[in-house]
N, C-alpha and C positions, 0 to 999 in steps of 0.2 A: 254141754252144748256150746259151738263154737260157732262165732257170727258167720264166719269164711273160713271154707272148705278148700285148696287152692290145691290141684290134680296135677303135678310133674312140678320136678325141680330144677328143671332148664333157666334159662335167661330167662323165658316170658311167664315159668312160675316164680321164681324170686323176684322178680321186680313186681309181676303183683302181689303179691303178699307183702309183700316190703309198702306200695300205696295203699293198700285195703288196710292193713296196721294203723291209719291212721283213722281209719272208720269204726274199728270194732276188731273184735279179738280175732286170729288168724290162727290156722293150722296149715302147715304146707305138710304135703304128702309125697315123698319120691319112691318108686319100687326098686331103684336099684340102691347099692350101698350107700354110695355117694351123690351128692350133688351133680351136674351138668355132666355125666356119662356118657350121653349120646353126644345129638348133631350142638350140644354148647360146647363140650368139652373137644370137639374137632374142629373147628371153626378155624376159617383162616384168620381171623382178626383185624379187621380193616372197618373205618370210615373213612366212607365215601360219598360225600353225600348225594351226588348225581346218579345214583342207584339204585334202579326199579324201576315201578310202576308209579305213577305221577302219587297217589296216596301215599307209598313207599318214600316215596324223596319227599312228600310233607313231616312224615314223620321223622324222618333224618333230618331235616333242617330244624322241627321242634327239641331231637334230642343231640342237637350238636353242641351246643354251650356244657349239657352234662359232662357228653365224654371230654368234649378239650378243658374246660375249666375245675369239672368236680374227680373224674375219674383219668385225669393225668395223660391222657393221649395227647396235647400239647408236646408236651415233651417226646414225643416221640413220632416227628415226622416221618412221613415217609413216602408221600410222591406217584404216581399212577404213568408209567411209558405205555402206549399203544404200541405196536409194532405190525406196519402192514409190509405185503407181499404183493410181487404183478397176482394178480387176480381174485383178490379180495378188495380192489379200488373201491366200492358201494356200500360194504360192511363199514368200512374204514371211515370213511365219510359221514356214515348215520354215528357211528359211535364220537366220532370228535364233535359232532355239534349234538347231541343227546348229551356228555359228558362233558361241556363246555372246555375241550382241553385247545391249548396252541400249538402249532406245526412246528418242529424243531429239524433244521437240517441234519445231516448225518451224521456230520463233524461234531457237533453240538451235542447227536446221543451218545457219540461216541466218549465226548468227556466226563460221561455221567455215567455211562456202561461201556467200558474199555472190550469185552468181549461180543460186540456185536458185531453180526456178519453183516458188512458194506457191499457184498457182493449178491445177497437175497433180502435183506428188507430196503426197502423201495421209500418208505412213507413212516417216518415217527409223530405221533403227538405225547403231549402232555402236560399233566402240570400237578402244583405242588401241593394241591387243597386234599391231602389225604392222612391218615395218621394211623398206626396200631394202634389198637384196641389192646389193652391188659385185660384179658376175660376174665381171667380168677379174680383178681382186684376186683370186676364191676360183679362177679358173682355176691362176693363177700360180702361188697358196700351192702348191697340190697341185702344179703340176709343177717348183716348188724343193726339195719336199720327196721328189719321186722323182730326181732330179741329185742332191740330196744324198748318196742312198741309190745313186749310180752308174747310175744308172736311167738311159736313152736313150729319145729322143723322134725318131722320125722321119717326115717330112712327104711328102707327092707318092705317099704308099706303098700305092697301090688293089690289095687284095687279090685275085685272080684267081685261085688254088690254095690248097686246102688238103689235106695227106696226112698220115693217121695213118700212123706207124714205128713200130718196136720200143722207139724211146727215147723218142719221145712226137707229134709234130706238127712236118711243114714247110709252110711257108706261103710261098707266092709273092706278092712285091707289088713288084714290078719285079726283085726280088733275092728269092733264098731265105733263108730264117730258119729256125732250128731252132730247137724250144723244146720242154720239156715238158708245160707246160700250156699254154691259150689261153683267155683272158678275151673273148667276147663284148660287147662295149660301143658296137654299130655304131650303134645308135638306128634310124631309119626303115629300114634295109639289114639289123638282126640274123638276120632269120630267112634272106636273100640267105648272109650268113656259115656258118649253121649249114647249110644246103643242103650247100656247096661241103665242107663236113667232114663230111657224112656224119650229120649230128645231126637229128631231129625239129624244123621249125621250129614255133613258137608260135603261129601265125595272128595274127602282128602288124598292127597296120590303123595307119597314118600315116593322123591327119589334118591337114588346113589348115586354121591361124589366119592371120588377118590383122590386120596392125594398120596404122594412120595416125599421123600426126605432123601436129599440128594448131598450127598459130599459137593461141596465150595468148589470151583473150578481152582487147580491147583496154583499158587502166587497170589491168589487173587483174595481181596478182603471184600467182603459180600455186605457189610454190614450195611452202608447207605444208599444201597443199589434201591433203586424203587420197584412198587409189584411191575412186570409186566403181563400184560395179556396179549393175546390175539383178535385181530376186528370179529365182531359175533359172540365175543368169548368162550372161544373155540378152544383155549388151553390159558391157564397162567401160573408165574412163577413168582417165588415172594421169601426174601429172605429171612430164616428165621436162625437166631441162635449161632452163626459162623459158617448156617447148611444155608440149603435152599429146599423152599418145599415147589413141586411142580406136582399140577394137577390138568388134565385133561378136559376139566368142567365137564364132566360128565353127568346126564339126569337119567340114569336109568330107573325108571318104575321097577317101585318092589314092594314088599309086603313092608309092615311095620317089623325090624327085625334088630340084634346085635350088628350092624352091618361091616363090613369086610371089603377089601380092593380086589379084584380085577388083576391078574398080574397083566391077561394083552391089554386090559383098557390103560392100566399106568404105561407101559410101554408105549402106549399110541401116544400118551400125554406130555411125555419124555423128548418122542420123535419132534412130535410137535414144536418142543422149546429148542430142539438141537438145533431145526431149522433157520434158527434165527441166529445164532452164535455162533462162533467161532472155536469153540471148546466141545469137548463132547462130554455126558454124564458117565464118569468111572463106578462110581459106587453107588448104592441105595444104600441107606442106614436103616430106615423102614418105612413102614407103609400103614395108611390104615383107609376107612372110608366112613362117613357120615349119611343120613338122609336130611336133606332137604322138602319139608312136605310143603305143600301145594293147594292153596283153594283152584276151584276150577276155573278164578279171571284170574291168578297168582298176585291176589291183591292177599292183604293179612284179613282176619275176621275179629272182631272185637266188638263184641255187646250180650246185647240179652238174648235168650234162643225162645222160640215161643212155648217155650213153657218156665213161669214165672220161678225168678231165685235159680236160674242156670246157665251160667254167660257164661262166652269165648273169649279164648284168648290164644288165638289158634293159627295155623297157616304162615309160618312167620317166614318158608322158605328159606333163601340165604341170609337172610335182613335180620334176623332174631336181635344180636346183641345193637346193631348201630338205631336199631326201631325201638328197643327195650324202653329209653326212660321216656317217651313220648308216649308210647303204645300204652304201657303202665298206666300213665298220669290220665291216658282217655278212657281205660277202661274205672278204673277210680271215680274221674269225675262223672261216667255213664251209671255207676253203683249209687253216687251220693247225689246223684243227682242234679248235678252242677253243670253250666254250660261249661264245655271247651274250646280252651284256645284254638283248638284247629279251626278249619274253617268249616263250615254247613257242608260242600261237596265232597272233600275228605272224609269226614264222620260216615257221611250216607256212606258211600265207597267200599267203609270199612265194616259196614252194618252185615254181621251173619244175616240175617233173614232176608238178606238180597240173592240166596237162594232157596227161599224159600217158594214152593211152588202149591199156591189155595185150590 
């Protein structure tokens, strides 16, 4: 019998199991081989903190001391350019005062992004309050910090049962588990999870991003170029590794699945970024695509679901890793019981049973 039962091994399964470890003994569960497979292990890797949904940007401001101080994204700035166009003047506008960034002349983006086209963007902001995220590093931390705590990690482990008992919850996933509680943290499959235990699911909606891995425009060093997007975030581009990755921001509704790219959607996403520079994309190196899932106000879900010993930690959208060590630390302190740092209309916010319907 294991206190905590912890369902995906994504960002928002390791870091909870990583704070439950400090409550009582922990099992994490992942069905695929490895840790963060899916939408962790695709992530463009960015904090931001002016990103989301007002609950969204509490939790990024709760979890920003982690990543810049514990989890080394200090070191590794790297900056947010808006880039608008004649006729997205409205988009452009809400995004620079939603993302508190400053108006930079042309001359000025240009010394910062030497391949920008002066003859189609119209309007830059920006500013520097942004950093990579090393995902694998913050995977890790959290599951050294739940082995610390005794805490077991196991892989290959596709849940296919789950039964309330008198002691709490057994779960089949190739082998039975006993446990008293069960942490919810499937991502694209959470509400598949909560079905099979008998819970209300959330009307979770996976969608698909896609993203490219583009050859560096040629002369040109990419490394301290910062992410750009488009007003609405309608496409953006962000240099990874000497490449560039460009993604189209696309949320195509899909099933819970292995997801895949689009070759016309990367292509739209592509056009998009060409629009703005002065160089055109020669090569793709590859490609892949993620889901991003969804509660229905695209706020995150984190607590208890109405049936006792079976909480969320669900819905994390694009926010997973920059939300992770706040998200964690509330779903922990909602377990033991503890007030949270956040504030009272944040918590509500984030309460699953705010779709609940008596």
């Amino acid at each position: 019998m294991t206190d905590f039962l912890v369902i995906g091994g994504g960002i928002a399964g390791t870091s909870a199991a990583a704070r439950l470890s400090e409550l009582g003994n922990v099992t994490l569960l992942e069905r695929e081989d490895a840790l963060a497979y899916h939408a962790s292990g695709r992530s463009a890797a960015m904090f931001e903190e002016t990103y989301g949904k007002p609950s969204t940007i509490a939790l990024n401001s709760a979890s920003k001391n982690w990543h810049l101080e514990v989890n080394g994204s200090r070191d590794r700035p790297r900056g947010l350019m808006l880039l608008g166009r004649e006729g997205n003047e409205l988009a452009f506008a809400s995004d620079m005062v939603t993302m508190k960034m400053r108006r930079l002349t042309i001359d000025q983006a240009l010394e910062i992004l030497p391949i920008l086209d002066a003859n189609q963007v119209t309007q830059v902001g920006y500013h520097d309050e942004a950093w990579d995220i090393d995902t694998d590093a913050a995977i890790q931390r959290f599951v050294r910090h739940l082995r610390r705590n005794d805490g077991t990690v196991v892989t290959r482990a596709e849940v296919t049962a789950i039964e309330k008992t008198g002691r709490g919850w057994r779960v089949t996933a190739g082998e039975d588990y006993e446990a008293r509680q069960i942490v919810n943290a499937a991502g694209a499959w959470a509400d598949q999870i909560a079905r099979l235990a008998g819970v209300a699911p959330l009307t979770l909606q996976p969608m698909r991003r896609s993203i490219a891995r583009v050859a560096a425009p040629e002369g040109f060093d990419v490394t301290h170029w910062p992410l750009l997007f488009g007003p609405g975030e309608t496409w953006y581009a962000k240099p990874d590794a000497g490449a560039l990755l460009i993604s189209p921001a696309d949320e195509d509704p899909t099933l819970p699945m292995d997801a895949w790219a689009d070759d016309m959607v990367l292509a739209e996403g592509i056009a998009r970024f060409e629009e703005h520079v002065t160089t055109p994309v020669q090569r793709m190196i590859a490609n892949w695509a993620g889901l991003r899932t969804f509660t229905p106000d695209r706020c995150l879900a984190i607590g208890q679901s109405e049936i006792d010993g079976f909480w969320w930690c669900a819905g994390q959208g694009g926010y997973g890793f920059q939300t992770a060590p706040a998200a964690s630390q509330l779903l922990s302190d909602l377990v033991g019981g503890r007030a949270s740092e956040l504030d009272e209309e944040t918590v509500t916010s984030l309460d699953p049973l705010r779709f609940r319907i008596d």
